[in-house]
PDB file as gemmi writes it, atoms N, CA and C in Angstrom:
CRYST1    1.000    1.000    1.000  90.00  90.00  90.00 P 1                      
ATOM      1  N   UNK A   1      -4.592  14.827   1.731  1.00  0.00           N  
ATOM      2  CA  UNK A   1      -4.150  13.552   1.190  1.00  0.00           C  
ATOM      3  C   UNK A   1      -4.114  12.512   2.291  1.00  0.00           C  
ATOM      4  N   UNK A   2      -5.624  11.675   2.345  1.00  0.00           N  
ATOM      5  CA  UNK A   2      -5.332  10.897   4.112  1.00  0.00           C  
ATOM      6  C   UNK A   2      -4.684  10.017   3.415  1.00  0.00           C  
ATOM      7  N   UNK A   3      -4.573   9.142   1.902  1.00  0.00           N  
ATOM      8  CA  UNK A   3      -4.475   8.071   1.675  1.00  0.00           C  
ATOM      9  C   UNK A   3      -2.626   8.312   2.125  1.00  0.00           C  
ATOM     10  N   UNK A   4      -2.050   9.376   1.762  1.00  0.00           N  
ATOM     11  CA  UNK A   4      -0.546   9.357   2.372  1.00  0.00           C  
ATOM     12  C   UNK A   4      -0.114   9.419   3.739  1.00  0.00           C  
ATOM     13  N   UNK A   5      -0.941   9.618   4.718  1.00  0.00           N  
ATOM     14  CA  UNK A   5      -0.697   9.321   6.174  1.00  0.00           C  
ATOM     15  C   UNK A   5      -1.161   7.734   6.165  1.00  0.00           C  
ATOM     16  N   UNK A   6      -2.020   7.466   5.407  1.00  0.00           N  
ATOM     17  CA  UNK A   6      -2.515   6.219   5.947  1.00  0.00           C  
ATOM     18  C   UNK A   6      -1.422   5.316   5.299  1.00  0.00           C  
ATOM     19  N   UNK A   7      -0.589   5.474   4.624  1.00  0.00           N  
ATOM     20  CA  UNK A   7       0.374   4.961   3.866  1.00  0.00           C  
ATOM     21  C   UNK A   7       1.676   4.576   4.678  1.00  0.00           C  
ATOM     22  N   UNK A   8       2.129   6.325   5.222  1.00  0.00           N  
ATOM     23  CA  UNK A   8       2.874   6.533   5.887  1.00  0.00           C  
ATOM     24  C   UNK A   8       3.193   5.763   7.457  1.00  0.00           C  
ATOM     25  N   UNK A   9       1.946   5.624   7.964  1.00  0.00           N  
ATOM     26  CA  UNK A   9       1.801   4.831   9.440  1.00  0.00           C  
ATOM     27  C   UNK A   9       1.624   3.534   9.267  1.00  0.00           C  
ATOM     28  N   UNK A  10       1.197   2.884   8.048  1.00  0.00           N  
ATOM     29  CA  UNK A  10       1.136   1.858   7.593  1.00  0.00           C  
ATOM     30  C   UNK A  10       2.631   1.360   7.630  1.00  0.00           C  
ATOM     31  N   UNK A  11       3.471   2.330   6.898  1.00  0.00           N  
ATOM     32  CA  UNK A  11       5.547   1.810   6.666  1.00  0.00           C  
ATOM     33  C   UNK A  11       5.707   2.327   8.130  1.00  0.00           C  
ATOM     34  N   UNK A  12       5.298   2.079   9.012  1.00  0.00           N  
ATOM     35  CA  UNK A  12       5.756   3.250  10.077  1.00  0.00           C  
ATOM     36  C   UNK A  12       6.604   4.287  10.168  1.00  0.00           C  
ATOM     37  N   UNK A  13       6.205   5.272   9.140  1.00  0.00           N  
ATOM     38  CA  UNK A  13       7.491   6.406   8.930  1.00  0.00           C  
ATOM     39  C   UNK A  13       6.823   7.048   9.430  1.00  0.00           C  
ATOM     40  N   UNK A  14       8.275   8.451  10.004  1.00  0.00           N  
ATOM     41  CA  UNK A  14       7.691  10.022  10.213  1.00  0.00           C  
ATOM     42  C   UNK A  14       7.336  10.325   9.050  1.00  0.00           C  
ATOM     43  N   UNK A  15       6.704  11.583   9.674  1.00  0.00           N  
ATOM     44  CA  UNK A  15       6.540  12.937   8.107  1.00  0.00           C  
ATOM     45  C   UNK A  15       8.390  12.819   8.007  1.00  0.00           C  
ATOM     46  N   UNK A  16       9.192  12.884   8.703  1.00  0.00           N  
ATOM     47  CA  UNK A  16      10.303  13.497   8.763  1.00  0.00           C  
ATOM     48  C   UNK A  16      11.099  12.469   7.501  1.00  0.00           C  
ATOM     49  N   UNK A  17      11.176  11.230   7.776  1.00  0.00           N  
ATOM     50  CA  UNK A  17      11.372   9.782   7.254  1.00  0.00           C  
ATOM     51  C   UNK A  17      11.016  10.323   5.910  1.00  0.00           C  
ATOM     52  N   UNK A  18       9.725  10.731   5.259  1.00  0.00           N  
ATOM     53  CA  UNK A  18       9.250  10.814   3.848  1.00  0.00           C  
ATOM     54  C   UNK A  18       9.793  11.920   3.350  1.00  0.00           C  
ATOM     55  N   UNK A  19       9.652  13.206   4.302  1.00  0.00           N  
ATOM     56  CA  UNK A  19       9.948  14.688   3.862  1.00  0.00           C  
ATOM     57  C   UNK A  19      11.904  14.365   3.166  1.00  0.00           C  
ATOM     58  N   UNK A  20      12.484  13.253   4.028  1.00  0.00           N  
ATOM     59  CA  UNK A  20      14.137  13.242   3.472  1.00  0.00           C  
ATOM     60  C   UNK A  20      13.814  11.795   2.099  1.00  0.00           C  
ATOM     61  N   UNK A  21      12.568  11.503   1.908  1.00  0.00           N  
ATOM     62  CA  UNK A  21      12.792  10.214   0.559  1.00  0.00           C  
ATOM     63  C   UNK A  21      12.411  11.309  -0.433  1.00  0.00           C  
ATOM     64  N   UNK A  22      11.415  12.526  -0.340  1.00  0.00           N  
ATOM     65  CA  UNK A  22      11.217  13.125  -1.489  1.00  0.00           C  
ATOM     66  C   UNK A  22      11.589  14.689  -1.393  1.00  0.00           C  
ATOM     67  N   UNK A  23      12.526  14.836  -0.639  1.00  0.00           N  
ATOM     68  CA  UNK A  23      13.486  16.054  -0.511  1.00  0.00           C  
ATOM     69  C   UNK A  23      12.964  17.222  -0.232  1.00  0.00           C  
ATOM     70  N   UNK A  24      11.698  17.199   1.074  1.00  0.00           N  
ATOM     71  CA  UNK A  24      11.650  18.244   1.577  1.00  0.00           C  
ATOM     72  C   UNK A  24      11.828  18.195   3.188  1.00  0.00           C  
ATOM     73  N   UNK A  25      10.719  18.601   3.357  1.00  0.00           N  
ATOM     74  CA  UNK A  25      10.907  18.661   5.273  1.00  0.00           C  
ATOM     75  C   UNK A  25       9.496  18.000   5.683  1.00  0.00           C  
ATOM     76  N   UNK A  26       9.453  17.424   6.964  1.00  0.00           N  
ATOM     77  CA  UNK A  26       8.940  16.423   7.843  1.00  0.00           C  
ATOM     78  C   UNK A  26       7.630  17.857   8.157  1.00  0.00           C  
ATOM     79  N   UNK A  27       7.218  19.222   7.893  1.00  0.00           N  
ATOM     80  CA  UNK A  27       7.052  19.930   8.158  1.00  0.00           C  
ATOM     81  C   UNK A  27       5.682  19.793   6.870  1.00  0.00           C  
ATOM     82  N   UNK A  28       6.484  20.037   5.298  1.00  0.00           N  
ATOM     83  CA  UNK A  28       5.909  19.433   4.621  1.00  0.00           C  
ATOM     84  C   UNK A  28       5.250  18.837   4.330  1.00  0.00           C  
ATOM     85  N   UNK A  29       5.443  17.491   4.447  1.00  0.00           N  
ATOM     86  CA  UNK A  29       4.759  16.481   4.750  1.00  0.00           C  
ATOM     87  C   UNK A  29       3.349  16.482   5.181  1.00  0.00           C  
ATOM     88  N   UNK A  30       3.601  17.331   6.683  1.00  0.00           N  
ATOM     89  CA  UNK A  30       2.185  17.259   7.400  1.00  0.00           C  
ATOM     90  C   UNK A  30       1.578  18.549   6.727  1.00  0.00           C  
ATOM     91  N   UNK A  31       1.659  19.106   5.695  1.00  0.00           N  
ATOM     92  CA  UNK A  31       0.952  20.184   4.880  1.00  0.00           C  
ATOM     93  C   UNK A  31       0.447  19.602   3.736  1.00  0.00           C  
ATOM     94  N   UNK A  32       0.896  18.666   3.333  1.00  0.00           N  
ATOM     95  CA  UNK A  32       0.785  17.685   2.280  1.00  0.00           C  
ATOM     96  C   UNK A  32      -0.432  17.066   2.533  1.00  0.00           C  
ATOM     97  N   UNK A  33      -0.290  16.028   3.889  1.00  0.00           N  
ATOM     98  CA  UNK A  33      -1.122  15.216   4.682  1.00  0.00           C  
ATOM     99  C   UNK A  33      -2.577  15.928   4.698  1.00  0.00           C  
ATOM    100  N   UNK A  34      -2.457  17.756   4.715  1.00  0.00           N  
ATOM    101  CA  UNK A  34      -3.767  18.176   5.387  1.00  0.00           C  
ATOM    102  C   UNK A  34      -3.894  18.541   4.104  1.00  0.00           C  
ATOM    103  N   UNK A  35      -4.096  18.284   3.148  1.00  0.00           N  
ATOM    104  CA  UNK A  35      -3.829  19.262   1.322  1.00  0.00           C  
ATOM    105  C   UNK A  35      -4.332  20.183   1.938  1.00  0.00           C  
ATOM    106  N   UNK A  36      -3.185  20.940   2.186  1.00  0.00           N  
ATOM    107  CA  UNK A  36      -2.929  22.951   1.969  1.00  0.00           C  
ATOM    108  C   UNK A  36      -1.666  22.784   1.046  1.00  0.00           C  
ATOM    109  N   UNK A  37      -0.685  21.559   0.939  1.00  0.00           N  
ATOM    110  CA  UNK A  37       0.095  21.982  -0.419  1.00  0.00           C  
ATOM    111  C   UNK A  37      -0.261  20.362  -1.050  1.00  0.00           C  
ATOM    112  N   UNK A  38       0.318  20.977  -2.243  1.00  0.00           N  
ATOM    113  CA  UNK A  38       0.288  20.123  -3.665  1.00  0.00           C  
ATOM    114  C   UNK A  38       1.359  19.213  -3.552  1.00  0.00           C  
ATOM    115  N   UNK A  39       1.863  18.269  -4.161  1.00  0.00           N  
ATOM    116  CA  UNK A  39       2.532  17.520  -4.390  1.00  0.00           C  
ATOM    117  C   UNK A  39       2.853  17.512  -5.844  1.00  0.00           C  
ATOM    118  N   UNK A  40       3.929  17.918  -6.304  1.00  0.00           N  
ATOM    119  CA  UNK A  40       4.543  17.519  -7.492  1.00  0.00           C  
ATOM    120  C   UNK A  40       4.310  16.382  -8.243  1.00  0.00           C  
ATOM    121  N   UNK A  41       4.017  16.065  -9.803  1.00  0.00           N  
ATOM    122  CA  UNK A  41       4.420  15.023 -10.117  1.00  0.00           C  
ATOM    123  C   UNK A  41       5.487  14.222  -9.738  1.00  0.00           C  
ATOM    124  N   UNK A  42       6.796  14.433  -9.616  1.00  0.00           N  
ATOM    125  CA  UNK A  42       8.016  13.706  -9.453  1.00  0.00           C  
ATOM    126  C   UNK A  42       8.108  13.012  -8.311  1.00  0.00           C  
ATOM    127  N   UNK A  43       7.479  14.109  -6.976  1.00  0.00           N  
ATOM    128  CA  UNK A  43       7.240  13.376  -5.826  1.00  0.00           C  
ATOM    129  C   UNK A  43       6.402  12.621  -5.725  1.00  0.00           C  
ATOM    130  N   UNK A  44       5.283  12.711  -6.124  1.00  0.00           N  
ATOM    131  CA  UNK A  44       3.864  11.403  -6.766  1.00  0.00           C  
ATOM    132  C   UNK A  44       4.915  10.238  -6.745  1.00  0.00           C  
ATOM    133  N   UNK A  45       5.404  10.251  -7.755  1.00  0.00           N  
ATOM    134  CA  UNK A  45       5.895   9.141  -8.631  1.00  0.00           C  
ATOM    135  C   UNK A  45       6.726   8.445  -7.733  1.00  0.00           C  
ATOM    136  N   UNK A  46       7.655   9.482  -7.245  1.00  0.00           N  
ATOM    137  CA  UNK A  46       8.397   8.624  -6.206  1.00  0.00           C  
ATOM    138  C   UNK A  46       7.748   8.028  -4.375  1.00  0.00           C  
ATOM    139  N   UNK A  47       6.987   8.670  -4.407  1.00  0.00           N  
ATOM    140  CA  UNK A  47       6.169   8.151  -3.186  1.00  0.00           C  
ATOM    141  C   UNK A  47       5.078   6.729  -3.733  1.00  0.00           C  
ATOM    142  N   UNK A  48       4.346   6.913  -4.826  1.00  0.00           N  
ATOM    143  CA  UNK A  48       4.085   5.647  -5.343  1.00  0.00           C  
ATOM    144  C   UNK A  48       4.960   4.210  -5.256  1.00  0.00           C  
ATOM    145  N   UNK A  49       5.870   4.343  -6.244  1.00  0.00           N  
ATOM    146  CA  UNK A  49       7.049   3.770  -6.329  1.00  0.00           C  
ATOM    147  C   UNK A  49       7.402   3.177  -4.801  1.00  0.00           C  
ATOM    148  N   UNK A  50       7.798   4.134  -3.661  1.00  0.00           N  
ATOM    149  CA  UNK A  50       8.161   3.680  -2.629  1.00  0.00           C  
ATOM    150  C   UNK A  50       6.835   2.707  -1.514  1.00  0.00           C  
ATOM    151  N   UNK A  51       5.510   2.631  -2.155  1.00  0.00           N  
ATOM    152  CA  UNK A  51       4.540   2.579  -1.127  1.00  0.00           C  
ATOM    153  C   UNK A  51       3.958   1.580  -2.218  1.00  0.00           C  
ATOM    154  N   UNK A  52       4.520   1.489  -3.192  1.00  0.00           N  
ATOM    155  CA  UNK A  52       4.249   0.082  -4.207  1.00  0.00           C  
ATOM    156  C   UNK A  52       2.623   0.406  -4.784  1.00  0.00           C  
ATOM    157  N   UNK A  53       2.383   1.449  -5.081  1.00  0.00           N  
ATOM    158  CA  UNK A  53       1.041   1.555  -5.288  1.00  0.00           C  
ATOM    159  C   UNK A  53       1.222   2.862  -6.187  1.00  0.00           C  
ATOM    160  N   UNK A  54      -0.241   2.697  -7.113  1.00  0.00           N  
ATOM    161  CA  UNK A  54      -0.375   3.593  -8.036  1.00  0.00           C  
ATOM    162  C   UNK A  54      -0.378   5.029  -7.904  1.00  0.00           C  
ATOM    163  N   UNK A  55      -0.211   5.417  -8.615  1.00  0.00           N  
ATOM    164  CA  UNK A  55      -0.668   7.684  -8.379  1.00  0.00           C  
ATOM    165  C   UNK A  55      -2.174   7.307  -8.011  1.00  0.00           C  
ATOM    166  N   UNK A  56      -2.816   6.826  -9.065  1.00  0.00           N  
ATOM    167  CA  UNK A  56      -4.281   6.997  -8.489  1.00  0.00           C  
ATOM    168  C   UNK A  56      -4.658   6.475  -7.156  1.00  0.00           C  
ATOM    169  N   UNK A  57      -4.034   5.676  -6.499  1.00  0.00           N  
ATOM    170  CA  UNK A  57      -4.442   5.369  -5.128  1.00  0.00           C  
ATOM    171  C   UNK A  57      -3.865   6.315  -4.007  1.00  0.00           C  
ATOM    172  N   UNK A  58      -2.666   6.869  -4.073  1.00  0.00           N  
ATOM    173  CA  UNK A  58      -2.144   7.817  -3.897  1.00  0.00           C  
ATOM    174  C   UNK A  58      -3.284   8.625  -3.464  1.00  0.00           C  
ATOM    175  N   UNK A  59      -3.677   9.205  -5.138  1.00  0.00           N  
ATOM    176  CA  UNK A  59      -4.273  10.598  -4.882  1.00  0.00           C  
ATOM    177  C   UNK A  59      -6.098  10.590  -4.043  1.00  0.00           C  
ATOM    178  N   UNK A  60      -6.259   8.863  -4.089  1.00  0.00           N  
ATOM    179  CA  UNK A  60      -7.756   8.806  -4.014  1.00  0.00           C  
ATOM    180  C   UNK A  60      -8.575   8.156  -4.874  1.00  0.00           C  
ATOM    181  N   UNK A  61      -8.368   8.415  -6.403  1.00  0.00           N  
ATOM    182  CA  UNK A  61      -8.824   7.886  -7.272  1.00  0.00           C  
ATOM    183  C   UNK A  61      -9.512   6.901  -7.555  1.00  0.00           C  
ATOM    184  N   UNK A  62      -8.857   6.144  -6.925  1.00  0.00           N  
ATOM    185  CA  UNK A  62      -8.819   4.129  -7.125  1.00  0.00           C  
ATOM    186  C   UNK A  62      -8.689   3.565  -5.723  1.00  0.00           C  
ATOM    187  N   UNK A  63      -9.414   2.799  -5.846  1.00  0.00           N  
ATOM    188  CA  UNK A  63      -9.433   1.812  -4.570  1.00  0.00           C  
ATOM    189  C   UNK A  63      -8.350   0.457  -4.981  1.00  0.00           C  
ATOM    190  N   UNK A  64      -8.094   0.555  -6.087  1.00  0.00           N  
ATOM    191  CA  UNK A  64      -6.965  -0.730  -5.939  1.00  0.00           C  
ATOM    192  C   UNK A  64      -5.799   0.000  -5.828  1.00  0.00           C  
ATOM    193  N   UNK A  65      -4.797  -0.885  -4.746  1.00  0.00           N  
ATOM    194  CA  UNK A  65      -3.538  -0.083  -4.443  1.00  0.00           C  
ATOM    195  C   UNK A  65      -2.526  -0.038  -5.709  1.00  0.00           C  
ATOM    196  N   UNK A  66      -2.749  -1.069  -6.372  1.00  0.00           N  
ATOM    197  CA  UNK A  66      -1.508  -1.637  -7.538  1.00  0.00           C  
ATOM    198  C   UNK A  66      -2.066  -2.032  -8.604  1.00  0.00           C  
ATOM    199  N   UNK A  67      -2.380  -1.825  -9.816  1.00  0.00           N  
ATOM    200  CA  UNK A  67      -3.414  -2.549 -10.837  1.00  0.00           C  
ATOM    201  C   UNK A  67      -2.349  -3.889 -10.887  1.00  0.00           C  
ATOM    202  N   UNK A  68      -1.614  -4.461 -10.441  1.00  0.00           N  
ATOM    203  CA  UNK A  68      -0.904  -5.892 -10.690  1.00  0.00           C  
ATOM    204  C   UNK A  68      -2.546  -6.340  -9.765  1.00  0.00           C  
ATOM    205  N   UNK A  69      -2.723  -5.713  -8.699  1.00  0.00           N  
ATOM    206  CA  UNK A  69      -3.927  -6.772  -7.620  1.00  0.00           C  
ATOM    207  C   UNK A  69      -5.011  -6.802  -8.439  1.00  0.00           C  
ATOM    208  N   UNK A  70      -5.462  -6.389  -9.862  1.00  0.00           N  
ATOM    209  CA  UNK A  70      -6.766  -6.506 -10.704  1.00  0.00           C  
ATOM    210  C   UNK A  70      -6.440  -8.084 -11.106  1.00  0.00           C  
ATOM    211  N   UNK A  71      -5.175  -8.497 -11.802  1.00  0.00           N  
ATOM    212  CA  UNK A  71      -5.019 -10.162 -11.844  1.00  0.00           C  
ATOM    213  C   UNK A  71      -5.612 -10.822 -10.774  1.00  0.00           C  
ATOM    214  N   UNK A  72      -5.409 -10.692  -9.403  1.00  0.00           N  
ATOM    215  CA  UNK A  72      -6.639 -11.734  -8.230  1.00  0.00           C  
ATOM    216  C   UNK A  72      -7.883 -11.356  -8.019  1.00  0.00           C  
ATOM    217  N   UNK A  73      -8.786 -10.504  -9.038  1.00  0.00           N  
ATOM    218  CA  UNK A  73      -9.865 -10.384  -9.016  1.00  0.00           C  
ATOM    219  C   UNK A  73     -10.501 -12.114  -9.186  1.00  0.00           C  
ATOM    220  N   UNK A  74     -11.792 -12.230  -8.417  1.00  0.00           N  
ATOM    221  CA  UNK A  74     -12.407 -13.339  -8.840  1.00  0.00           C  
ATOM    222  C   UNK A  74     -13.489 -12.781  -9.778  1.00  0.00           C  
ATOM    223  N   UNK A  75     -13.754 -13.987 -11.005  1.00  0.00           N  
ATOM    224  CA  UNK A  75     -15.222 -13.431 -11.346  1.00  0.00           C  
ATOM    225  C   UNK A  75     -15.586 -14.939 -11.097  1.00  0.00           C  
ATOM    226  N   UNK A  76     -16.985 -14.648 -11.141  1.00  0.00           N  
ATOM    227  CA  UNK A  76     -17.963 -16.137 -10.977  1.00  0.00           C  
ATOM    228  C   UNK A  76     -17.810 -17.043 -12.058  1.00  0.00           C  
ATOM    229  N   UNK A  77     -17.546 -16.683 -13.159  1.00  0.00           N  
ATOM    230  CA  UNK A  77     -17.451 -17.663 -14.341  1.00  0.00           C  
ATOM    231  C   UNK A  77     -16.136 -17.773 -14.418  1.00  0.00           C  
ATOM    232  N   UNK A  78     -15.339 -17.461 -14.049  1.00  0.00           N  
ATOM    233  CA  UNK A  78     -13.854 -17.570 -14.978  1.00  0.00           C  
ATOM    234  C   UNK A  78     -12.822 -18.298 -14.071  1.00  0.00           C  
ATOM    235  N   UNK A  79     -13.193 -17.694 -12.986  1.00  0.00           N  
ATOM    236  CA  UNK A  79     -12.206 -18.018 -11.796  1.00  0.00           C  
ATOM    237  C   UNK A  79     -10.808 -16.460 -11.456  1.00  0.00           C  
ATOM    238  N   UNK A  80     -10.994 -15.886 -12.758  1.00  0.00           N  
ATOM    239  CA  UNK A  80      -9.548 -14.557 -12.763  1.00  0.00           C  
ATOM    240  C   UNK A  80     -10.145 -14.292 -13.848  1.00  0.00           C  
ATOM    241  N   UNK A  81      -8.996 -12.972 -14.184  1.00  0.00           N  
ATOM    242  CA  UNK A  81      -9.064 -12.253 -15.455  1.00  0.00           C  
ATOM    243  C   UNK A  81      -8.067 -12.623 -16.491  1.00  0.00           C  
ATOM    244  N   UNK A  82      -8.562 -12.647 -17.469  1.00  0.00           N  
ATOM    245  CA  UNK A  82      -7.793 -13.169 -18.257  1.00  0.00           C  
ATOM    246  C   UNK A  82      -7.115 -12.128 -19.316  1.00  0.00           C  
ATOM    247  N   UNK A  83      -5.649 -12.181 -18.525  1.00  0.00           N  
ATOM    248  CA  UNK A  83      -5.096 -10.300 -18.477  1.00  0.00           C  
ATOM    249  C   UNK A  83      -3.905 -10.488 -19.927  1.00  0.00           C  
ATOM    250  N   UNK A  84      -3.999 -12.158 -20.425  1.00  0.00           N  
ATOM    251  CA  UNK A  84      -2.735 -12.034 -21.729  1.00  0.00           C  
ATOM    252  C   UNK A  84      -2.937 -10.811 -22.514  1.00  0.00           C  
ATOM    253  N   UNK A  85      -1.875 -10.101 -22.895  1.00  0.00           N  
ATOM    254  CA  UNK A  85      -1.948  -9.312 -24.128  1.00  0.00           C  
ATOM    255  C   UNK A  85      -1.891  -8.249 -23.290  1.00  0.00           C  
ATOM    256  N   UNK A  86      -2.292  -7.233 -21.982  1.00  0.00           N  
ATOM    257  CA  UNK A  86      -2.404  -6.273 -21.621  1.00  0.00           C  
ATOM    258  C   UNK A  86      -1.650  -5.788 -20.831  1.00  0.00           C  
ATOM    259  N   UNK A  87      -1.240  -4.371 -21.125  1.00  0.00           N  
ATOM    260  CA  UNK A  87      -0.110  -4.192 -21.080  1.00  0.00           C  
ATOM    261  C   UNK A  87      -0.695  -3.131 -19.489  1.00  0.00           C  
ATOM    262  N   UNK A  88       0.387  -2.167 -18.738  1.00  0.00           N  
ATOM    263  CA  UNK A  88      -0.194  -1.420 -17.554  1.00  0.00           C  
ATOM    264  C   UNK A  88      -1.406  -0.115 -18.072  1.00  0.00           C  
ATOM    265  N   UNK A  89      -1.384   0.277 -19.096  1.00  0.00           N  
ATOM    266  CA  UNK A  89      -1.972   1.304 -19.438  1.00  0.00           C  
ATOM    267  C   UNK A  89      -3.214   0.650 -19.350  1.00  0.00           C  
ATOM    268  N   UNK A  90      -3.237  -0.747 -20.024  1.00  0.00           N  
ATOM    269  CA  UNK A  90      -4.456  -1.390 -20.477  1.00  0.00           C  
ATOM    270  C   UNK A  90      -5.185  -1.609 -18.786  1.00  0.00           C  
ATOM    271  N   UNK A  91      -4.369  -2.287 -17.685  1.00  0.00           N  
ATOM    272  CA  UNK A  91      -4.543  -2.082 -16.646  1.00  0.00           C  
ATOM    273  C   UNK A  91      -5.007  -0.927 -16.083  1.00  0.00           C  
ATOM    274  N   UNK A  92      -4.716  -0.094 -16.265  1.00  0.00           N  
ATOM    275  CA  UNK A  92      -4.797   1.150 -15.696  1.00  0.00           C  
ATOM    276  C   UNK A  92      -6.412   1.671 -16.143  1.00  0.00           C  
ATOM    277  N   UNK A  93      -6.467   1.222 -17.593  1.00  0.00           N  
ATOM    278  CA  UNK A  93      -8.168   1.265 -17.766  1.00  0.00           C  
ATOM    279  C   UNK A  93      -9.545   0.593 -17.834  1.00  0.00           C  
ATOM    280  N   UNK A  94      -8.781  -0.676 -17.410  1.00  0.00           N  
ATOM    281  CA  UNK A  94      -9.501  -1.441 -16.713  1.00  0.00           C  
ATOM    282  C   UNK A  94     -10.488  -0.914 -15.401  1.00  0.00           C  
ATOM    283  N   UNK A  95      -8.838  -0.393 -14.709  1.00  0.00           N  
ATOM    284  CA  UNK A  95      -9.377   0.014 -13.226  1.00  0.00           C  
ATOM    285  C   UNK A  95     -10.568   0.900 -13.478  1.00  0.00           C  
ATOM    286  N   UNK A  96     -10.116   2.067 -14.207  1.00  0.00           N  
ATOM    287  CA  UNK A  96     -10.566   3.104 -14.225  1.00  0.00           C  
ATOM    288  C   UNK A  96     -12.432   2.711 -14.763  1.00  0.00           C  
ATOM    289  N   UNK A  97     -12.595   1.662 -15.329  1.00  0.00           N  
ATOM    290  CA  UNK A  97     -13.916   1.431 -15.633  1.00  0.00           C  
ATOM    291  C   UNK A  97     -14.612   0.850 -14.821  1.00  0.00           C  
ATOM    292  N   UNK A  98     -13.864   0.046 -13.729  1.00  0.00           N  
ATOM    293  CA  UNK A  98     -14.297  -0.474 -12.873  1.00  0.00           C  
ATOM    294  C   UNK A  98     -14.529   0.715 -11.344  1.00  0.00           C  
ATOM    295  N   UNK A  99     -13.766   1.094 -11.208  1.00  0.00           N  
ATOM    296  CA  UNK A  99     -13.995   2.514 -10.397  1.00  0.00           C  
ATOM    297  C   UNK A  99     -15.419   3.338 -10.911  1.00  0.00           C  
ATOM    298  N   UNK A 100     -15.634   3.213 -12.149  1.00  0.00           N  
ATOM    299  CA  UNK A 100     -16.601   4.054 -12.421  1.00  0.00           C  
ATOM    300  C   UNK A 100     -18.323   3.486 -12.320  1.00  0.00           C  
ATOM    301  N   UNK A 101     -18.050   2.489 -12.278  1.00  0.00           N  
ATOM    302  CA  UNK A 101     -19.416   1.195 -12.008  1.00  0.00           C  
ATOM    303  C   UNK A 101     -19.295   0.861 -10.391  1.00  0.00           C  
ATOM    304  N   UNK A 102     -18.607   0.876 -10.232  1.00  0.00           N  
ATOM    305  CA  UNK A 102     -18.368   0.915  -8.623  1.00  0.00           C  
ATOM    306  C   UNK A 102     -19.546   2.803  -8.095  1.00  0.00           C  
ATOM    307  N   UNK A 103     -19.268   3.655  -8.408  1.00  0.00           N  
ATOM    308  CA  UNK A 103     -19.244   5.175  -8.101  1.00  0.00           C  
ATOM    309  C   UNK A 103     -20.353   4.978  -8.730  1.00  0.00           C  
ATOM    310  N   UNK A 104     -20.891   4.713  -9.948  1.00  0.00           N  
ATOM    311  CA  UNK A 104     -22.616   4.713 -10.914  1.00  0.00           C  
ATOM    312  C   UNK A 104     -23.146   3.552  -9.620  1.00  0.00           C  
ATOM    313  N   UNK A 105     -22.972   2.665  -9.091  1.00  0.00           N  
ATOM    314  CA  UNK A 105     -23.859   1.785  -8.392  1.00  0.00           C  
ATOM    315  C   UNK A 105     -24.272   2.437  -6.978  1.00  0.00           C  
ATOM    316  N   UNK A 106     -23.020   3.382  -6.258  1.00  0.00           N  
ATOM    317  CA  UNK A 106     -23.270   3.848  -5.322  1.00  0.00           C  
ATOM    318  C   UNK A 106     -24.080   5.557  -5.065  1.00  0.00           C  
ATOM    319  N   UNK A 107     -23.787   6.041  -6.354  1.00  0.00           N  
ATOM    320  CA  UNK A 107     -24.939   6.726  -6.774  1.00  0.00           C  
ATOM    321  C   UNK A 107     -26.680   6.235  -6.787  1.00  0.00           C  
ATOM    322  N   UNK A 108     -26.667   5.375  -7.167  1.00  0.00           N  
ATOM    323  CA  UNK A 108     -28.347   4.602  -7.599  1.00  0.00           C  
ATOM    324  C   UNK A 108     -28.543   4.764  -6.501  1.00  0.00           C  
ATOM    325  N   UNK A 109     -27.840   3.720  -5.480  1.00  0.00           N  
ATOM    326  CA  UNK A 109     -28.069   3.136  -4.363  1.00  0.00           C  
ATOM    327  C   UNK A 109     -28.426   4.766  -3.537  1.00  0.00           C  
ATOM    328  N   UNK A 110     -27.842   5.563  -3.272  1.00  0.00           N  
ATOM    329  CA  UNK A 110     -27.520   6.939  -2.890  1.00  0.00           C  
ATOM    330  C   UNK A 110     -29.638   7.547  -3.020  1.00  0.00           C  
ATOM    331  N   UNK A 111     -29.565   7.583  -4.641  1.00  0.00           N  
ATOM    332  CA  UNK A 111     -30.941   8.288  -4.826  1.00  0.00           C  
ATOM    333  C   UNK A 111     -31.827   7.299  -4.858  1.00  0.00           C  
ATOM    334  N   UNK A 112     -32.142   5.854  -4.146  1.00  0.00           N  
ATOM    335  CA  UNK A 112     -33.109   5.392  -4.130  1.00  0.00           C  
ATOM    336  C   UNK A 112     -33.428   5.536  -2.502  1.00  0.00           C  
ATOM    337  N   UNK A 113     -32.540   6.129  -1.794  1.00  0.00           N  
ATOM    338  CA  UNK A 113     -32.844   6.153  -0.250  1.00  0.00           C  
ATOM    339  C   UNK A 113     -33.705   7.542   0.215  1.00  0.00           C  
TER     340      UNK A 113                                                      
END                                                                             
């Protein structure tokens, strides 16, 4: 899990600092860091929560840290997105379509070399 060290040195915390926000050990942590262990949902949630960013960025998933940062997308015609009516889920699959055209473009690009 680099995106949680890179998280972690980012807040300048220890492993030790995180291992006491989601109730294990600083020991942990750096087992976490190298995935040889798993991470719980609950701890997900609460390490998200604390690092202001989604599970999916968390885990890798997504390159946006927060789907709130999909609202300062620019497009060429619009100037933003025009996000009335949508709720986080709706966000959340936004991303997820956009992640996936992102990953189909770098594929092409991939087998035309």
């Amino acid at each position: 899990m680099n995106r949680l060290k890179e998280l972690r040195e980012e807040f300048d915390e220890s492993q030790e600092d995180i291992g006491k926000l989601i109730g294990t050990s600083g020991q942990a942590v750096g087992q976490y860091e190298l995935g040889k262990r798993g991470l719980s949902q609950d701890k997900m949630i609460i390490l998200a929560e604390h690092f202001n960013c989604s599970v999916d960025y968390l885990l890798g998933k997504s390159d946006i840290r927060n789907p709130e940062e999909i609202k300062n997308i620019q497009h060429a015609n619009s100037g933003g997105l025009n996000i009335d009516g949508l709720d986080e889920e709706d966000m959340l699959e936004i991303q997820k379509q956009i992640d996936y055209i992102k990953w189909k473009k770098e594929n092409e690009e991939n087998d035309t070399k």
